[in-house]
Structure formats: C-alpha cells, structure tokens
C-alpha positions in Angstrom: -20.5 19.8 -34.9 -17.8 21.2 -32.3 -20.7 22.6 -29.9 -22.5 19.1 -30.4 -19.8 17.5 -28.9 -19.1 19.7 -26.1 -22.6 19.5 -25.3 -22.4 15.5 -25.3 -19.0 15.5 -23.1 -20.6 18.0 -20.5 -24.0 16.0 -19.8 -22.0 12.8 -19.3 -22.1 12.4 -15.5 -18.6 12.4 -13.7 -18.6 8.5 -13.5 -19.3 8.3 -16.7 -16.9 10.1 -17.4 -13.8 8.7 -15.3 -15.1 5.7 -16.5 -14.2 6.6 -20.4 -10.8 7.6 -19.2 -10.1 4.1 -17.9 -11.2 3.2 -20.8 -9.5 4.7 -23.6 -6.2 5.8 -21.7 -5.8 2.5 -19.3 -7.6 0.2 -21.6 -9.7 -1.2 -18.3 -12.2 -3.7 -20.0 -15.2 -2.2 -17.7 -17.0 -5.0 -18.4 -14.7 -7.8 -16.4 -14.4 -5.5 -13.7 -15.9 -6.8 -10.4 -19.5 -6.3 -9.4 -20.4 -5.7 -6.0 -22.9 -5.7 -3.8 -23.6 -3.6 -1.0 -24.8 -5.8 1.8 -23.6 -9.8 1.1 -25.9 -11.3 4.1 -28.9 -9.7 6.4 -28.3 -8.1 9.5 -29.0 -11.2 11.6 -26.7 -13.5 9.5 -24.5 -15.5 12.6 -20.9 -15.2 11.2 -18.2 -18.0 12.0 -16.6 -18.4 15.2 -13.3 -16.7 14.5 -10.3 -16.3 16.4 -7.0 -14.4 15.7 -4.1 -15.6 18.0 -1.8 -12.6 19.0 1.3 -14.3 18.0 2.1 -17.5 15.9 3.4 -19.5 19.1 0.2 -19.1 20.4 -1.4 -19.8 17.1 0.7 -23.4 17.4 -0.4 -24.0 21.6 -3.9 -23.3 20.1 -3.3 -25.8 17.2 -2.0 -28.7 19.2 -4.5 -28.3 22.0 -7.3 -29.4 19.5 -9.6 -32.3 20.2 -9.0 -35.7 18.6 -11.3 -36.1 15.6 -11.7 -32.1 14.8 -11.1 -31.9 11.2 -8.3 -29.7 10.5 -7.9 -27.9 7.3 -4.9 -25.1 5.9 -5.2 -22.9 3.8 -3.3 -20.6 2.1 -2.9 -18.2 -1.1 0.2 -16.5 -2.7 2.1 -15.1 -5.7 5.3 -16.6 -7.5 7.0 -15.0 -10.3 3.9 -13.2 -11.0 1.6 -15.9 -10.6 -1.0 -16.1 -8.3 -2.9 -19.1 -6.9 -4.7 -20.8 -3.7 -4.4 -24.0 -2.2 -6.2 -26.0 0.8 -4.6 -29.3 2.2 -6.2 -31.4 5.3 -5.9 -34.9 6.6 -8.1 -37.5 7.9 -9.0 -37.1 11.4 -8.0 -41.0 12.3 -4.1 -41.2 13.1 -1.9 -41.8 9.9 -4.9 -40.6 7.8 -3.5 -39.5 4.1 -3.4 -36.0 3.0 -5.7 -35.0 0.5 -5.2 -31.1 -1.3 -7.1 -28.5 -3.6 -5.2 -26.3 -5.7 -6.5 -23.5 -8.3 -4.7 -21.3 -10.1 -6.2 -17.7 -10.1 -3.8 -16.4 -13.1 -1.1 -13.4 -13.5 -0.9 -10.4 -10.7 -2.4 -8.6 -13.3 -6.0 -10.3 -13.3 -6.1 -11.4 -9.5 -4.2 -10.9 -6.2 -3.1 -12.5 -3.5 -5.9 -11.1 -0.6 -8.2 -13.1 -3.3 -6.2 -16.0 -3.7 -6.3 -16.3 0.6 -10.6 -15.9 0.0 -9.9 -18.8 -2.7 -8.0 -20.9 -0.5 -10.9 -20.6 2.2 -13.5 -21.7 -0.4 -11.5 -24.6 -0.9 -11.0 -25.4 2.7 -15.1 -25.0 3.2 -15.5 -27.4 -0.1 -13.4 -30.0 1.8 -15.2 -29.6 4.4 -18.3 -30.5 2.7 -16.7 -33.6 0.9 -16.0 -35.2 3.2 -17.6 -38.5 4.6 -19.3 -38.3 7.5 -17.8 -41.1 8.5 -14.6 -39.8 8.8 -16.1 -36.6 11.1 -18.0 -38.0 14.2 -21.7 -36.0 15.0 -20.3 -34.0 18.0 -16.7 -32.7 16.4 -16.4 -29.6 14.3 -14.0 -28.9 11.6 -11.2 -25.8 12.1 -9.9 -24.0 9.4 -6.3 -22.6 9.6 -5.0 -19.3 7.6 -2.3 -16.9 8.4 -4.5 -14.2 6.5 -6.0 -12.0 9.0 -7.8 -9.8 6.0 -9.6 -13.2 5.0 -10.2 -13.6 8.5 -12.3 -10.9 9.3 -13.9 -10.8 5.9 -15.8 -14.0 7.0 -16.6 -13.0 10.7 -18.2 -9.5 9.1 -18.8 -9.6 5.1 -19.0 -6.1 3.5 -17.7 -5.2 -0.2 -14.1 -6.2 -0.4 -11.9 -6.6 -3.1 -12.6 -10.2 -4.7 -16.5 -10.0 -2.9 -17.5 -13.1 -5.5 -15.4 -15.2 -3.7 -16.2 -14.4 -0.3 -20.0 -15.2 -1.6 -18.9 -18.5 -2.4 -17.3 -19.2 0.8 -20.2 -18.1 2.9 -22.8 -19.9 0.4 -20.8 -22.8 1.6 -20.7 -22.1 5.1 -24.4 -22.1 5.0 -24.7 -25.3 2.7 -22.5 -26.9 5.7 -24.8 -25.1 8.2 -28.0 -26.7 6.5 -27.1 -30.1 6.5 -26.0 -30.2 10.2 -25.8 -33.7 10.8 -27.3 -35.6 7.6 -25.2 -38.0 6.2 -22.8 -36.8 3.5 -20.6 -39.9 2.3 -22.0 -40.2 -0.9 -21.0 -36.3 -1.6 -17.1 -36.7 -2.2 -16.4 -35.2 -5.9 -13.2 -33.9 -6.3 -10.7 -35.8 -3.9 -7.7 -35.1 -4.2 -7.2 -34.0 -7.9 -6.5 -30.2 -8.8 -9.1 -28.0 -9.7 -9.0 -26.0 -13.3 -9.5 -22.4 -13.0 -13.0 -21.5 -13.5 -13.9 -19.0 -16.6 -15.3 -16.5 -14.4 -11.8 -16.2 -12.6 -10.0 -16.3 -15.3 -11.3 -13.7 -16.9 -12.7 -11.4 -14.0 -10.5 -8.7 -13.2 -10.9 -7.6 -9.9 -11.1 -4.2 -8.8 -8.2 -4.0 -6.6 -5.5 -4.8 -9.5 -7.4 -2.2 -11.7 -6.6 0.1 -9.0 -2.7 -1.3 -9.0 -2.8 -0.7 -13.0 -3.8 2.6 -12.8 -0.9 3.8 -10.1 1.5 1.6 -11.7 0.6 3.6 -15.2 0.6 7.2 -13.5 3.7 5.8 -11.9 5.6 5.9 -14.9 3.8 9.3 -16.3 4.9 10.8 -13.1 8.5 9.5 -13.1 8.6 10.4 -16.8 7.2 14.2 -16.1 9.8 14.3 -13.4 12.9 14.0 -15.1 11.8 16.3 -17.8 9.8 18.9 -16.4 11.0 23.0 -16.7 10.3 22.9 -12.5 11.4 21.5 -9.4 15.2 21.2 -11.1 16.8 22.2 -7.6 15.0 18.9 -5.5 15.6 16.9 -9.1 19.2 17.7 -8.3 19.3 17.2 -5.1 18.3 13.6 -5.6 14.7 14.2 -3.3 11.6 13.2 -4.8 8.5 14.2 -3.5 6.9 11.9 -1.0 5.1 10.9 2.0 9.0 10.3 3.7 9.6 13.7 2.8 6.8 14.9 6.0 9.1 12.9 8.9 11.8 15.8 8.3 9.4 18.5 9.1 7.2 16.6 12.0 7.8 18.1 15.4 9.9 20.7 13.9 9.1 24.6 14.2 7.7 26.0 11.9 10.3 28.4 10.6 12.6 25.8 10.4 10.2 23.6 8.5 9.7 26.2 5.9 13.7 27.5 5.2 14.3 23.4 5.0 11.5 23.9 2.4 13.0 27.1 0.4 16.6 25.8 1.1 15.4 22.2 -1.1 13.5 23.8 -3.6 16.3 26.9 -4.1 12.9 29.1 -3.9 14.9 31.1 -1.5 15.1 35.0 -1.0 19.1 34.9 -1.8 20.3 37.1 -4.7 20.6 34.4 -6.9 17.1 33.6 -6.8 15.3 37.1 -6.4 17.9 37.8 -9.4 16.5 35.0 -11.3 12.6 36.8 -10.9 14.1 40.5 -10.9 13.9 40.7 -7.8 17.6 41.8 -7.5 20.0 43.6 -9.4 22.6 40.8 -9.0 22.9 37.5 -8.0 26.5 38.4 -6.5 26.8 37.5 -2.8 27.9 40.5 -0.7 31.4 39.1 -0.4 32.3 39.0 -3.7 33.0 35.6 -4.1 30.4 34.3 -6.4 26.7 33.7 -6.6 24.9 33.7 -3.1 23.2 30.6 -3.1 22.3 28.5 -0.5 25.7 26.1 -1.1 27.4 29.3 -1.1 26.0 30.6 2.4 26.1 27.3 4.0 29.8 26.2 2.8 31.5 29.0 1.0 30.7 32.3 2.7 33.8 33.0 4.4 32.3 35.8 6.8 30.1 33.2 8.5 32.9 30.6 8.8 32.6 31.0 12.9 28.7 29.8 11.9 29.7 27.3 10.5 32.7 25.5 13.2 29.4 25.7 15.9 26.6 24.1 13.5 29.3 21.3 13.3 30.4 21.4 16.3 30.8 17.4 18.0 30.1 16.3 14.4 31.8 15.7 11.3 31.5 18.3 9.0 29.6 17.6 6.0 30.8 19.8 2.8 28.2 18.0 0.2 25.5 20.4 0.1 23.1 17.0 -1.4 23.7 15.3 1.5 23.0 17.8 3.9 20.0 19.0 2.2 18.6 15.2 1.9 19.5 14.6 5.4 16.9 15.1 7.8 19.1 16.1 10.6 21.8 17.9 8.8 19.3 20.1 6.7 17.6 21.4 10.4 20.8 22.0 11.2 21.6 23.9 8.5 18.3 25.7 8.2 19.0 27.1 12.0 22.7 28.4 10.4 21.2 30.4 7.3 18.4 31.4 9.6 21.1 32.4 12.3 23.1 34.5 9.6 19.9 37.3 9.4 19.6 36.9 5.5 16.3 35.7 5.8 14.4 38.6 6.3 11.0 37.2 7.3 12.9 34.9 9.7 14.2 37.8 11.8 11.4 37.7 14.0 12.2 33.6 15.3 13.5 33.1 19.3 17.0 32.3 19.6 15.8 29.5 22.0 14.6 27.9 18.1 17.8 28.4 16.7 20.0 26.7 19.1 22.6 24.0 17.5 21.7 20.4 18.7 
C-alpha cells in the first residue's frame, strides 16, 4: 500500500502538485481562483486613446481645457477598514447638470483588491457611458474618462493577463459595444441611473489570483517569523535585533568585498575568534590572548584593552558608540568596525587586504 502511494505522489505533475499544497495547507478553493486567458483581443484590436499626465497639475490644466459638451466621467477604487469597492460619478454635460454615480462593492481584501476595484470603477464609468441619452452627448463630442490609476490605465491601452483579467474583459466588451453603436440613438437605453449596483455572484465569490498570492506570503509570513524566534540557528543576528532582508544588501552595496564579508561573520558571530573556533573545536580555548575573558567580536571591538589606540581612531570625529547592537545594525558603524577587527590582523584570511581598504572614514 506504501509503494502504491509513493508511486501515485511521484506521477502527479509539479502543478499538480503545488496545486494540492494550496490546497490542503492554505485551504485555496482552486475552483474560485481566476481563470485567464492568454490573449484578451487580436493583434489588430485599436486600444483607447490614453493619456498619462506627468504630474497631477497638469492632469488638472488637461481637465479644464476640455471642450464644452465632452462627457466627463471619474472613477475611482479603494479599500477601507478592509473593505474594498469601486465607484464611477459623472455629470451632465449642460451647465448645472445633476450628478449621477455607480457604486459596487467588491467584498473583504481577502477576496478582491484594490488594482481590481480601479478595473471595476472603469467598467462603471464605460456603463455610464453607454446609458446615457444621446441627447445629452452631441454626435461630434466624445466622452473622457478620469482615473488616478496608472495600472488600470495601461491595462486598457494594451490588455494581457493581469490580476482581475474578467473585469478588464468586461470593460473592453463595453468599449466595443460603445464602438458599435457609433452614433445610433441610445435614449431609450438608461437602466440603472443613479441607484447603487449589488455585487454580482461571480465577484463575490471569485477570488482573484493576486490575493491568493497575498494569502500565501501573509501565511509563510507568520511560519517564517514563528521559525525565527525559535530556531537552534542564526541566535547571534536574532540578538542583534537584524532580520534577514532585502535592506540588509544596502550595507554591503559599493562596499569591498572584505569588508562586506567580516560585516557578514562579525553579524552572524560565524567568526574565526576563539570563542567561535572553540565552539567547533577548532580551538583549545575561547580565552582572548589578554586574559580578560572570551574573544568575541564585542570583546575585540570594545573590550580588548591592547587595541584601545584602534579604537580612539575608528571613532575618531564621532561619538563613540559602546553598544555592540547598534554598531553591528548600523550600516556605517559596522564598516567601520569591520575595517578595526580587520586592522587588528586576527583575521587571518584578511591579511592579504590594501591598507588603502582599511582607512577610517
């Protein structure tokens, strides 16, 4: 029975495979996840005119220098208190002409997000586009849609397979509707006004890929945070308060390369001081040469009493620091202190670096 299941797990393909794990450890219900497609129009579809201003004052110049009679339309989509929804507001092109609006409500930040609520909000505007009287929109004006989303933006001037795809479909199915009916009469087509929209099922209960994606780091998130706190290794950078990251790389960009790696060894205590090479028998003691207790990196950089001269020209101009956290977390003060224990000739492997590396700055 063992062997049948092996045999089972190992001819499951690797999607199949990741997809079981979103299954059973994330509880992802694959079957409200998004379906995409890969190309949403033909090659020689003719996108909307589009145009980003480079700055919102010329965003308003642009605004106000619209023709008389242009149908104007905003959109806009965001998330409150973990809510998410889309709403479209325009006004009749004659002077004083009342507001009319479209709301939906796309649901938690769990099931949608706001890049979809700012493809909903464009839907909307396109729908009010479309009810509107004819009457109210002379032959020879055109409508303008406003939105300060410059994702949703460029999703309409080139369609591909974005996050939330289903409801760029429906905006472009309604650009073309709008495109098709060019200048027939469309008085009789007003159906919503200005009353708010219900969700629709399919929103409601779609989940779209991109906050499956935001489930699964939040989840490996915690696992990770959890692991970190507990785990046998890494204790030194735990203590130090420095967890792993991207923000962790600025420290060593543009520096040398011995520098880089005794910041490294100097974080991480994976150092060749006694107390380390003690700690893998690499050493008969961990007893610094000058007798006063373990040679550790805190010890070298702030105790060692034969390097004390060392230590008066690393600070030299500057306030001395004598928290060994804070000049270990300290991108400045740990380069500085790398070039001291560097300096001092413990570092065997190091012995080789230019003096012109090691100069205090």
């Amino acid at each position: 029975m063992a062997s049948t299941e092996v045999g089972r797990s190992s001819e499951q393909s690797p999607l199949d495979r990741f997809s079981s794990i979103l299954e059973r450890k994330f509880k992802v219900q694959l079957d409200r996840l998004e379906k995409r497609i890969t190309h949403l129009v033909p090659p020689w579809w003719i996108p909307p005119f589009v145009r980003v201003n480079d700055s919102a004052e010329e965003a308003f110049k642009e605004h106000d220098a619209i023709e008389p009679g242009t149908l104007c339309v905003y959109t806009d989509g965001s998330g409150i208190d973990s809510h998410v929804g889309a709403a479209a507001v325009t006004r009749a092109p004659h002077a004083n002409g009342p507001w009319t609006k479209r709301t939906q409500y796309m649901g938690t930040s769990r099931t949608s997000t706001v890049y979809a609520a700012e493809l909903r909000g464009l839907v909307l505007a396109l729908q009010m586009v479309l009810d509107t009287p004819q009457i109210c929109v002379p032959p020879d004006r055109c409508a303008a849609v406003f939105t300060d989303n410059q994702a949703a933006i460029q999703a309409m001037r080139n369609p591909k397979h974005p996050s939330g795809q289903y409801i760029l479909a429906e905006a472009i199915r309604a650009l073309e509707e709008l495109r098709s009916q060019g200048g027939r009469d469309r008085r009789n087509q007003s159906k919503h006004g200005s009353n708010i929209e219900r969700p629709a099922e399919a929103d409601s209960l779609r989940t779209l890929t991109a906050t499956t994606k935001s489930i699964i780091r939040r989840a490996m998130r915690s696992e990770w945070d959890t692991a970190w706190e507990n785990a046998k290794h890494g204790r030194e950078l735990f203590r130090l308060g420095v967890r792993p990251g991207k923000a962790i790389l600025d420290t060593h960009i543009g520096t040398h390369i011995a520098i880089s790696s005794a910041i490294t060894q100097m974080r991480t205590g994976k150092i060749a001081l006694r107390a380390y090479l003690h700690a893998i028998n690499k050493a008969e003691s961990d007893q610094c040469e000058c007798g006063h207790g373990p040679q550790t990196v805190r010890h070298v950089l702030l105790e060692y009493r034969n390097w004390a001269d060392e230590r008066h020209r690393m600070w030299a101009g500057k306030a001395p620091c004598i928290d060994i956290k804070r000049i270990l977390s300290s991108p400045s003060r740990a380069v500085q202190a790398a070039k001291m224990i560097l300096r001092t000739g413990l570092l065997g492997q190091f012995r080789a670096v230019p003096s012109t590396v090691l100069k205090y700055t």
